[in-house]
Structure formats: C-alpha cells, structure tokens
C-alpha positions as CSV (number, residue, x, y, z in Angstrom):
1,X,126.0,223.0,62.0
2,X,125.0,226.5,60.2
3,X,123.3,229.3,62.1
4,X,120.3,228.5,59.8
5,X,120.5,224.5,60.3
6,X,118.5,223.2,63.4
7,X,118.6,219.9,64.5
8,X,114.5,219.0,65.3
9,X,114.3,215.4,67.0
10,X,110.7,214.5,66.7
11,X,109.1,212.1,69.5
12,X,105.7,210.2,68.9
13,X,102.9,209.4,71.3
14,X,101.3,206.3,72.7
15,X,101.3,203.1,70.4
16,X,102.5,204.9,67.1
17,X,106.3,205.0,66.2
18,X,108.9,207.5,64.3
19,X,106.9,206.4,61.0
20,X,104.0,208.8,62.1
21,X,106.0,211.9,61.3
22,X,107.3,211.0,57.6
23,X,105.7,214.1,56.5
24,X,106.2,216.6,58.7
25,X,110.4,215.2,59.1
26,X,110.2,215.3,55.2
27,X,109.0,219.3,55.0
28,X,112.0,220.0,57.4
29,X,114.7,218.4,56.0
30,X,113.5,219.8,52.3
31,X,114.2,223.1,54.7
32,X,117.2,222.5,55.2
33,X,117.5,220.9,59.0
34,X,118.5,218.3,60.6
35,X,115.8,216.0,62.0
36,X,116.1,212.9,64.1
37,X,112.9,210.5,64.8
38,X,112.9,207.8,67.1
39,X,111.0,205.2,68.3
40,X,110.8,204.6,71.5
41,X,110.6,201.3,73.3
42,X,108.5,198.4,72.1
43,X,107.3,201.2,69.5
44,X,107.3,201.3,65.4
45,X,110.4,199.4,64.8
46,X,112.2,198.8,68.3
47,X,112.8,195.5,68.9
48,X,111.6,195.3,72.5
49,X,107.6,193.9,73.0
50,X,105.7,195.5,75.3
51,X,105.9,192.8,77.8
52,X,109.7,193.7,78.3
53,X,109.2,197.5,78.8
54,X,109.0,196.9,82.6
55,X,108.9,200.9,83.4
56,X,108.4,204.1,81.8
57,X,112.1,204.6,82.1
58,X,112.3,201.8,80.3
59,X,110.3,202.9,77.8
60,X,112.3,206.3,77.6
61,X,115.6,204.1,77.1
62,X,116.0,205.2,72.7
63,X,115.7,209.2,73.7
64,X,117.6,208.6,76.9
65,X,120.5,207.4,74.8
66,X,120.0,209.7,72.1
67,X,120.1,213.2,74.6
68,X,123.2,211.3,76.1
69,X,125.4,211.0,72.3
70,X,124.2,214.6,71.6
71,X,127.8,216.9,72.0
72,X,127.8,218.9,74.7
73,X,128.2,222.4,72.3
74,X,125.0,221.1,70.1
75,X,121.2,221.7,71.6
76,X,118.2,220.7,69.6
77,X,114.4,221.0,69.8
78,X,112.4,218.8,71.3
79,X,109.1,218.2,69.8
80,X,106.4,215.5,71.8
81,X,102.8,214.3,70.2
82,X,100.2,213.4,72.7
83,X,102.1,210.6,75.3
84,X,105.6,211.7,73.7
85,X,105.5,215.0,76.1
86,X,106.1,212.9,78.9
87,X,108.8,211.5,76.9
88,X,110.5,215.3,76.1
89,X,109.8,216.3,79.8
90,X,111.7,213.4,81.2
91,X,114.6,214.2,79.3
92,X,114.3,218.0,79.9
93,X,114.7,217.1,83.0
94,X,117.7,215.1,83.1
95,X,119.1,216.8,79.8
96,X,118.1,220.5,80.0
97,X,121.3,222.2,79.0
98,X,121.2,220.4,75.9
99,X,117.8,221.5,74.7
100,X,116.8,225.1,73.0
101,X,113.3,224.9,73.3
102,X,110.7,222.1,73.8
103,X,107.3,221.8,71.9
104,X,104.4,220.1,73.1
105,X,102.0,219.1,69.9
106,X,98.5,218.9,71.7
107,X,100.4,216.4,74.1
108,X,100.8,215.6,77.7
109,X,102.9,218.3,79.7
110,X,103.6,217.9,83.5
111,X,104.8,220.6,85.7
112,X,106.5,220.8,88.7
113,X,102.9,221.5,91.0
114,X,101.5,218.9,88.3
115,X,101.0,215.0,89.4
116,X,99.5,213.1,86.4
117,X,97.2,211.4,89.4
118,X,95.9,215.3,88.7
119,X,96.1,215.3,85.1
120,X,93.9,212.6,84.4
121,X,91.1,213.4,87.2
122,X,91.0,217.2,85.1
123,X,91.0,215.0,81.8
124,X,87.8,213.0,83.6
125,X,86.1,216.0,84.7
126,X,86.3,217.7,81.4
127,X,85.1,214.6,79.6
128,X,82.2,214.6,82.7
129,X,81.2,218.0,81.5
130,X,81.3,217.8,78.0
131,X,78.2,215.2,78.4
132,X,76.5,217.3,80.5
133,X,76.6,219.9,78.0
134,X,75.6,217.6,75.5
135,X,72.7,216.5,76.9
136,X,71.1,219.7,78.7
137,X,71.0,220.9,75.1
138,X,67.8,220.8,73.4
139,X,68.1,220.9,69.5
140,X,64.9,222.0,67.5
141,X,65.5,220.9,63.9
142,X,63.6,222.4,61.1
143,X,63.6,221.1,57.1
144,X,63.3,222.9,54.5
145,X,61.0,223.5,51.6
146,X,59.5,219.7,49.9
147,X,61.7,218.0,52.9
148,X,60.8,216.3,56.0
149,X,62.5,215.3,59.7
150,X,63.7,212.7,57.5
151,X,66.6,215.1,55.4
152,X,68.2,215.3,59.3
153,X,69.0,211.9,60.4
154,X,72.5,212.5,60.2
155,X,72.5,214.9,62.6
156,X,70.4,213.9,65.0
157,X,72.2,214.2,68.7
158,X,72.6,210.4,69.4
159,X,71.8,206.5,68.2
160,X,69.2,206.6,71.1
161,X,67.0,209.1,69.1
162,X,68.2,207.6,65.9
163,X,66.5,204.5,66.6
164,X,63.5,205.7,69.0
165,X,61.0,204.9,66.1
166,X,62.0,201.7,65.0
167,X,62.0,200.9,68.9
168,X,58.5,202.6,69.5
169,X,57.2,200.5,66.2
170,X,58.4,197.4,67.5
171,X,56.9,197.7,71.7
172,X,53.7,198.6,69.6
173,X,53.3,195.1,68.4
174,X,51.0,192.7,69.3
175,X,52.8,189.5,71.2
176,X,51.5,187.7,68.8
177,X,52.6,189.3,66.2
178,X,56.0,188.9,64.1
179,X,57.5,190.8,61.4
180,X,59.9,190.7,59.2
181,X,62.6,192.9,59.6
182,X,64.7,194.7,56.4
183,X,67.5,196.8,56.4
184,X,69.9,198.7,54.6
185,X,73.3,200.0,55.4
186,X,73.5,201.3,58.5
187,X,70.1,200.0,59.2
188,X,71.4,196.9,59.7
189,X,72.7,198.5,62.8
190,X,69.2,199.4,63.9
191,X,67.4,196.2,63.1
192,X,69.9,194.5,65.2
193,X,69.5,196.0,68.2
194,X,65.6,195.7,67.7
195,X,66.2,191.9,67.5
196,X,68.0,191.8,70.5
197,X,65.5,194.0,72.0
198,X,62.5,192.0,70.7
199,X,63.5,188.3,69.3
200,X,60.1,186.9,69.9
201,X,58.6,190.0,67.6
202,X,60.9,189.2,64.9
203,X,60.4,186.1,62.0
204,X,63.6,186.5,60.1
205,X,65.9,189.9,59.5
206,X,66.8,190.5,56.3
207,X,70.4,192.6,55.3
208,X,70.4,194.4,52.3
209,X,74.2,195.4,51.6
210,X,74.5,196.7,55.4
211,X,76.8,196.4,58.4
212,X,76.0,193.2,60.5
213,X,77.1,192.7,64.1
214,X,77.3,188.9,65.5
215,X,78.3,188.2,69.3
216,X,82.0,187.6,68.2
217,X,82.3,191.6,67.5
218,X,81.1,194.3,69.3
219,X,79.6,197.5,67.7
220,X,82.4,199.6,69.4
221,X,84.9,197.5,67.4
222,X,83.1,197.2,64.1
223,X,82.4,201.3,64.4
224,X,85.8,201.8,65.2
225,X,87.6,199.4,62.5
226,X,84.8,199.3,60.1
227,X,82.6,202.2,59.2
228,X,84.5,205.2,61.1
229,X,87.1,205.2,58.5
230,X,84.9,205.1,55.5
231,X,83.2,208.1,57.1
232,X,86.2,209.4,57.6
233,X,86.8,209.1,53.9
234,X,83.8,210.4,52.9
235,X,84.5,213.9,55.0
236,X,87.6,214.7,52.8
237,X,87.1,217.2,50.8
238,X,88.2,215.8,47.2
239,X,89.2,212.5,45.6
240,X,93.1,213.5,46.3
241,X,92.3,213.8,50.2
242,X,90.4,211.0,50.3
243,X,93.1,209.0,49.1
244,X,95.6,210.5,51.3
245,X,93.5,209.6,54.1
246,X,93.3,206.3,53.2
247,X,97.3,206.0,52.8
248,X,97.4,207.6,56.4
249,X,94.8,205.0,57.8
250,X,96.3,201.7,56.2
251,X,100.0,203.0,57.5
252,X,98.8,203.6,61.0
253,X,96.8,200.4,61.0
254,X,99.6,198.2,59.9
255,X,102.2,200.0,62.4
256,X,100.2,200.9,65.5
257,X,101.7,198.8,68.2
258,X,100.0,198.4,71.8
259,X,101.6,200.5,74.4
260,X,102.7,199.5,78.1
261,X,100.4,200.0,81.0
262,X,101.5,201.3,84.2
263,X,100.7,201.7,87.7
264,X,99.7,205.7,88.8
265,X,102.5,205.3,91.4
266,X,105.1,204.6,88.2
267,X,103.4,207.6,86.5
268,X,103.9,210.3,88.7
269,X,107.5,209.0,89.5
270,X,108.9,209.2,86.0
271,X,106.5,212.5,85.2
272,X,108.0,214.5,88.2
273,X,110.1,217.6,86.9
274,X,111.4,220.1,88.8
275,X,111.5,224.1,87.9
276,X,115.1,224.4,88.5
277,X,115.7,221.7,85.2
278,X,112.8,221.0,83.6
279,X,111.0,224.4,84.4
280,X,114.5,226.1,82.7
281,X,113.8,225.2,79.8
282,X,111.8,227.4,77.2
283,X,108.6,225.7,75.9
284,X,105.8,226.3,73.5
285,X,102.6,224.4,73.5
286,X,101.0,223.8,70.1
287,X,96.7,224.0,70.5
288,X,94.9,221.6,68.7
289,X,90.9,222.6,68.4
290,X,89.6,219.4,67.1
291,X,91.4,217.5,69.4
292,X,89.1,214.7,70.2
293,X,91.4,212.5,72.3
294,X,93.0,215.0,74.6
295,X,90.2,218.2,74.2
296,X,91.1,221.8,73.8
297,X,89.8,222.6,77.0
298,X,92.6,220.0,78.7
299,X,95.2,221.3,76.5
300,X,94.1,225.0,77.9
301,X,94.1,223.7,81.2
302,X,97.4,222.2,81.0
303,X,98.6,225.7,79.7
304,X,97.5,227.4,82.3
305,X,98.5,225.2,85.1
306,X,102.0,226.0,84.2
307,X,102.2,228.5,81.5
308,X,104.5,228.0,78.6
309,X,106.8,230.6,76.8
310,X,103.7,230.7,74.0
311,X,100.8,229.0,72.4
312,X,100.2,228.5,68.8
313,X,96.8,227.4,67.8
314,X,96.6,225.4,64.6
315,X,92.9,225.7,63.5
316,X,90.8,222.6,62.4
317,X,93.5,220.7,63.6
318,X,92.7,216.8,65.2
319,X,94.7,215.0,67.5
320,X,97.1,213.5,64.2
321,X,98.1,216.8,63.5
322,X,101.2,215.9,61.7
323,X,98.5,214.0,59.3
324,X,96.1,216.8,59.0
325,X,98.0,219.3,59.2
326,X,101.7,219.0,58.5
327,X,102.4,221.8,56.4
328,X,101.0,223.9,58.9
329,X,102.8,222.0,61.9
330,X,105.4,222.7,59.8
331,X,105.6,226.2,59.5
332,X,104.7,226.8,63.1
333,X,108.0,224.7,64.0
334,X,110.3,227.3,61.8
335,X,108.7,230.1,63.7
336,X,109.7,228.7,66.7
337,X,112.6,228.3,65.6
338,X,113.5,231.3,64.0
339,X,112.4,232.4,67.6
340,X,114.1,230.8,70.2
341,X,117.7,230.1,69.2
C-alpha cells in the first residue's frame, strides 16, 4: 500500500448496516484509498437475526474477524457512527497495534474511568435538563404588519399550546350542545384529540385531506413514519435535496434492521477498555451540533471525560452525518489522515 493510500474501515451504528456509508466510502475510494465496510452481526446484510446475537461480543464477531485477517505490518483507521464506537473501542482494545488512529462520528466512546451504567445516567440528565430549559423559557411572539398570532403557529413551543384554543372552545360548550367538527391537514390531529377529550360534545368529525389517527396506530408512530419525513422533505433547501433526502429515507427504511438488547451488566463488560490498550491508541472525536439523538452537550461531555487527541466540529451536522454531510465527513477524515500516520 502507497504512502498516500490509507486503508479506512468504516463501522455503522445501532440497527443500520455497511449500506449507510455508500457515500462517504464512495468520496474515499474516488481518493484514492482503500476502504472496508462491514456489517456487523444480525445487521444490513449478515445473515444472523437478532435473536441469535446472544452477546455484544457476538455482535462484534464481523470486525473481530476482520482486525484478526488484517497483516501484522498494515494498520488502518477506524471510524464508529453512534453505537459503532463501542464497536471500534472493543477492538482497540484487543487490536491496538494494528490501528493508526480511531474516529468517533458523534458516537458512543468509553474510557477507562467510564462505565456505560455512567454514560447513560449523563445521557438522562442532559435530556432531563434540556426540558427544563425548555419549559422555564417564556417566548413573546410578535407579527408583523396586516398579520396576526395566527402567521406563528408553526412555531409555537409545543402541541399543548397548539391546541389550547380548540380545547378551551370545546370545555366552553354547553352539555347539551354538539358540534360538528372539521379539519384539515394536520388539524385532523387536533380534532382528534378533541374527540377523545370530548365525544359527547361532538356529532360527527369531518377530515378534509388530513392525517387521521385510529386506536390501531399511535400518534408517535404515525408522526414518526408519516408526516416527520414529508417535513423533512419540505426543509431541504431545493428540489435536488429534496429528492436526495427522499432516496436517503426510502434506503434506510427498507434496510434498518432491529438491534439486540442487552443487559447493563453485558454492557459495561464488553465496553471496559483499559489505558494501557485502548487508551494507546490516538483518537479524534468528530462533533455533531444538530445531533438530536446523542446531543452536543453528551458528545462534549464524553470528550471531556477522557479527552481525545482532537475534536472536529462539523457545523449543521445531524446525527446521519454521513447523509448530511458526507462531503464534509469526508474531508475531515483526510485531514486526519494526512495527520496521524
């Protein structure tokens, strides 16, 4: 292998598979470098189904083998997403004279002072926090000229407020009194809950082209698998992203497979790295500020519980960076490249 050639081997998080980094393994090999992606077990395209993957060492098995076939004169660099850092730290543990440097893309990274028992009562705490914030905030919202409070429903802080007035309208009622409830698009949402809230107030409820709940399927589900990626679509910023989006979403949909659950005690077994093996290693933890599944504040956190070589922010970034952002994931992995080896 040339002094220019590196060999990358790219490791995925919870539930996804290899397939989730088809763009950013493209942009490297079009470099010029080697790149590996694998799919762990029961993941993407391994054979195994969850309900064989009996530990996280199981689990571990396809990099496991991989780090073993690697020659001992060849090291590569590591890169986890999310759950995959767990996946890189085990085998920078049992493997580290084999790896250059390890990269940790807004992912989970242990330490040797670090139990994940730990990790996720921070992660709780954070999330604890951030609600607090939220709601000790008071927003004052102000139109503009030939507007009203109307022009900011979109941005009102939460559903609660969202549908106060409907809610208000509808105690206001006489008993015996019933309406007939309309509405459209997302207000189907709202009317629904006012007919759970107040059946006996309501004659029939009428859905104009809007999203309909029914006992079979919870709002969490139809919000998460129904409207969240049309708004999703609708925040791109041009036709072109909007359709790349929607190639993203239909590939991860179709691929996504469920992920093995495991006991704390299994957790902070496999997790536990030591400074002399894993701690020998140079790392570089890559900041994700949009992060919405593991925040910025636990990535920092995580950072500063054990401190890495460096940290690379990629701005605007979500937790899918090598979606969102892959040309820029990209280019931070030459620099760390071009820097540690």
């Amino acid at each position: 292998m040339g002094n220019k050639e590196k060999h990358f081997v790219l490791v995925h998080g919870a539930g996804h598979g290899a397939w989730c980094w088809y763009k950013v393994s493209t942009l490297l090999e079009s470099s010029g470098h080697k790149v590996t992606v694998l799919d762990m077990a029961a993941s993407g395209k391994h054979p195994k189904q969850v309900d064989e993957v009996g530990s996280l060492w199981n689990y571990f098995e396809p990099l496991m083998e991989f780090m073993a076939s690697v020659p001992q004169e060849e090291r590569v660099i590591l890169v986890g997403h999310s759950f995959g850092g767990l996946s890189i730290s085990a085998a920078m543990e049992r493997f580290p004279e084999k790896v250059t440097v390890a990269v940790f893309c807004t992912a989970l990274m242990p330490s040797p002072h670090l139990s994940i028992t730990t990790f996720f009562e921070e992660m709780e705490e954070i999330e604890i926090v951030a609600e607090m914030e939220k709601k000790e905030k008071h927003f004052v919202l102000v139109h503009g000229a030939c507007h009203g409070a109307w022009c900011w429903y979109k941005v009102v802080p939460s559903a609660v407020n969202y549908i106060e007035p409907l809610m208000e309208f509808m105690a206001s009622l006489p008993p015996e009194e019933r309406v007939i409830l309309v509405g459209h698009s997302l207000g189907g949402l709202i009317i629904s809950v006012a007919m759970e809230r107040f059946p006996q107030k309501v004659s029939v409820a009428v859905f104009c082209t809007a999203f309909m709940p029914s006992p079979d399927l919870s709002l969490t589900t139809l919000l998460e698998e129904r409207i969240m990626p049309y708004y999703m679509v609708d925040l791109a910023k041009n036709d072109y992203d909007k359709i790349k989006l929607k190639q993203d979403l239909t590939l991860a949909v179709s691929l996504v497979r469920p992920h093995p659950l495991l006991t704390a005690v299994e957790w902070n077994k496999v997790a536990a790295v030591t400074k002399e093996k894993y701690g020998s290693v140079d790392s570089v933890y890559i900041v994700c500020d949009q992060d919405n599944i593991l925040k910025q504040d636990l990535q920092r956190w995580m950072i500063q519980k054990y401190p890495t070589k460096e940290a690379k922010l990629i701005s605007g970034s979500d937790h899918m960076l090598m979606f969102s952002k892959p040309k820029e994931l990209c280019c931070c992995l030459q620099e760390i490249k071009d820097k540690y080896t």
